[in-house]
MARSESE-507329 format. One record per residue (C-alpha): residue in one letter; x, y, z. Coordinates in steps of 0.001 Angstrom, whole numbers, padded with zeros to 6 digits, always signed. Example, Ala and Ser with C-alpha at 12.3 -4.5 7.8 and 13.67 -1.06 7.14 Angstrom:
2
a+012300-004500+007800/s+013670-001060+007140/
***
This chain:
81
x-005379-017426-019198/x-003122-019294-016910/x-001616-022864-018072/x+000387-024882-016011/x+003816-026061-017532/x+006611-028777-016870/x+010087-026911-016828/x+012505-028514-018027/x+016554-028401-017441/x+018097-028734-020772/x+021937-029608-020373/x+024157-029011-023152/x+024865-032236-024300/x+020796-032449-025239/x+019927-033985-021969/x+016890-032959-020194/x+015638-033016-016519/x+011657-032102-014974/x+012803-029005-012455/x+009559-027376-011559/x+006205-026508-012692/x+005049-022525-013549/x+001653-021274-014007/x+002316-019337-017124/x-000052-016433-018290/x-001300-016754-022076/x+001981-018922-022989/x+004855-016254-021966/x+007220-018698-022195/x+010042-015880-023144/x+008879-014175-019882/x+008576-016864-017546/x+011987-018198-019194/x+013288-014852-017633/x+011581-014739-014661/x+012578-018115-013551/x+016413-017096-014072/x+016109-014552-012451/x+014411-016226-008790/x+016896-019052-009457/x+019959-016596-009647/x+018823-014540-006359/x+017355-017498-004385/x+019505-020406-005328/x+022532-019578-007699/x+023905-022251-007050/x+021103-024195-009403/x+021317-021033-011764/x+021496-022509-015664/x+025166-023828-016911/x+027191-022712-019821/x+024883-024031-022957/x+022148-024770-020753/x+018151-023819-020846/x+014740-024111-020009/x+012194-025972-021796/x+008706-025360-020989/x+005945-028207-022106/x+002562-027401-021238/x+000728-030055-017983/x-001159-032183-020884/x+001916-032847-023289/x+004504-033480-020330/x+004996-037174-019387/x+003274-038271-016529/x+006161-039748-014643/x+008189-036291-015478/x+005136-034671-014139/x+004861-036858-010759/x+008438-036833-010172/x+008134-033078-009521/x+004602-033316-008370/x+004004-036635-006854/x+000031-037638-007065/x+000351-038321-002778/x+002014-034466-002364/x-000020-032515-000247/x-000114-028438-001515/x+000779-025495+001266/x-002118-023074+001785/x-000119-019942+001251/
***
């Protein structure tokens, strides 16, 4: 089952930033953790992770709610894709 998930920039002095939100499939965070280098490296490398840097996932319903709205803000309107 798909569960949504607040991604989270981790710098390397311990700091941490909201950067997007993944539908993950039955909590492949190791996967997704992959995946999401990977589209940020090809689409964007210029956001691609710095040296000590990571990801931290948290699933929707232990993420903070103003992380959560900074990234998805509760007036956002989705694209039908």
């Amino acid at each position: 089952m798909r569960e949504l998930y607040l991604v989270y920039r981790v710098l390397a002095d311990g700091d941490r930033r909201p950067e997007c939100i993944m539908g993950i499939e039955d909590g492949d965070i190791k996967g997704s953790a992959k995946a999401l280098d990977k589209m940020v490296n090809e689409d964007n490398p210029d956001f691609a992770l710095g040296k000590g840097e990571r990801w931290e996932f948290v699933p929707r319903d232990l993420a903070p709610l103003a992380d959560w709205e900074e990234i998805a803000p509760p007036d956002a309107q989705s694209l039908p894709y």
